[in-house]
C-alpha positions, 0 to 999 in steps of 0.5 A, a space after each residue: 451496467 459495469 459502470 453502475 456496479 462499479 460506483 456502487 461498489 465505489 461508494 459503499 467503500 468510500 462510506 466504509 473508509 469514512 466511517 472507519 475514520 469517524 469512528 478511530 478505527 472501530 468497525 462499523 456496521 452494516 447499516 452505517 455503511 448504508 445509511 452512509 452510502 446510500 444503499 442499502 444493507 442488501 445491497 452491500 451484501 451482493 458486493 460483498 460477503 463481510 464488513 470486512 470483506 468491505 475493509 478489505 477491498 478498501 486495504 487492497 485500494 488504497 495499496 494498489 493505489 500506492 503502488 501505482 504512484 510508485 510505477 508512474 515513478 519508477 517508469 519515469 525515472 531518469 537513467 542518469 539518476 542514481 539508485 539513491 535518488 529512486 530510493 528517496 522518491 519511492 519512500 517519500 511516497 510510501 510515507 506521504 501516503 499514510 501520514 494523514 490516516 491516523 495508526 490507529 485506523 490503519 492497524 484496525 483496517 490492515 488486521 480487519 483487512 487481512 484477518 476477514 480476507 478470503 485470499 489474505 496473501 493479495 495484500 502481501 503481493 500487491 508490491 511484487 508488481 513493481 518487480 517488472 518497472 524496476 528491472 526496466 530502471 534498471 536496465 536504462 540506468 546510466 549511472 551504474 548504481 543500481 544493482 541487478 536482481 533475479 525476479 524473486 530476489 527482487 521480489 522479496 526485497 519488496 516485500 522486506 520494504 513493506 514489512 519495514 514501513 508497516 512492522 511499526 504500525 501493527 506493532 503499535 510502535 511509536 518509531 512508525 511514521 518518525 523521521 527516524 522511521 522513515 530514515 530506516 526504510 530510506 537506508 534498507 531500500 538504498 542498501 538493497 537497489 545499490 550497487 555495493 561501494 567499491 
């Protein structure tokens, strides 16, 4: 029965992220969302409370997802590889992962998300789970570049990247997903986990 549930609620998100882009980031309905998905409207609502409650779960997906692809990262990383070199990897994802979704999906999805959310800080603390596999890299590291945090100094420097990668796009600003964007981000994150120069 779980797993019925969960492809029902699987597809109706899917339906919504697909709607979400055919539709350059203006909302859809609920009836699209079941046309699309193949269930109906009711259904919908017995899994969720809003559209964007829908768009919502979607965001907080799709960020958990992200994360995820950093821990498989971070757990993986070499103890005689620097901070910079973990630094690099975690950017790169962080960009890769939203250059194919257009801003403007992504603004409207993120407000939509946050805005119609009944615990609007889940998407805040999605990150804070990479305090645990970082503090893990850097108790291996070899390379004595990495420097050491307590658990909420770490934490919040977390979150100072995500607001860094996402500041640009809800501001609508055209520096989001430039190189040079994605240099600020490289730089902050590299600042943070180093070791100060000697």
């Amino acid at each position: 029965m779980r797993h019925k549930k969960d492809a029902t609620i699987q597809a109706i998100m899917d339906a919504a992220e697909a709607l979400l882009n055919e539709k350059n980031g203006s909302a859809p309905h609920a009836r699209e969302i079941a046309a699309k998905s193949g269930y109906s409207v009711g259904t919908i609502y017995n899994y969720f409370n809003s559209v964007g409650d829908v768009v919502s779960h979607l965001v907080l997906r799709r960020q958990t997802d992200t994360v995820k692809k950093i821990e498989a990262i971070v757990a993986a990383h070499d103890p005689d590889q620097s901070a910079e070199t973990l630094c690099h990897q975690i950017v790169d994802i962080l960009f890769s992962t939203y250059s194919n979704i257009m801003p403007t999906v992504l603004r409207f999805a993120y407000n939509l998300a946050v805005s119609q959310s009944a615990k609007p800080e889940q998407h805040e603390r999605v990150v804070d789970r990479l305090a645990q596999p970082l503090h893990a890299a850097i108790a291996r590291d070899k390379t004595g570049t990495f420097r050491s945090f307590e658990d909420q100094e770490l934490v919040l420097y977390l979150r100072g990247v995500v607001y860094l990668c996402r500041y640009p796009l809800l501001d609508s600003n055209p520096l989001y997903g430039t190189p040079e964007h994605k240099r600020i981000v490289l730089n902050f994150m590299v600042r943070v986990l180093s070791q100060p120069a000697a």
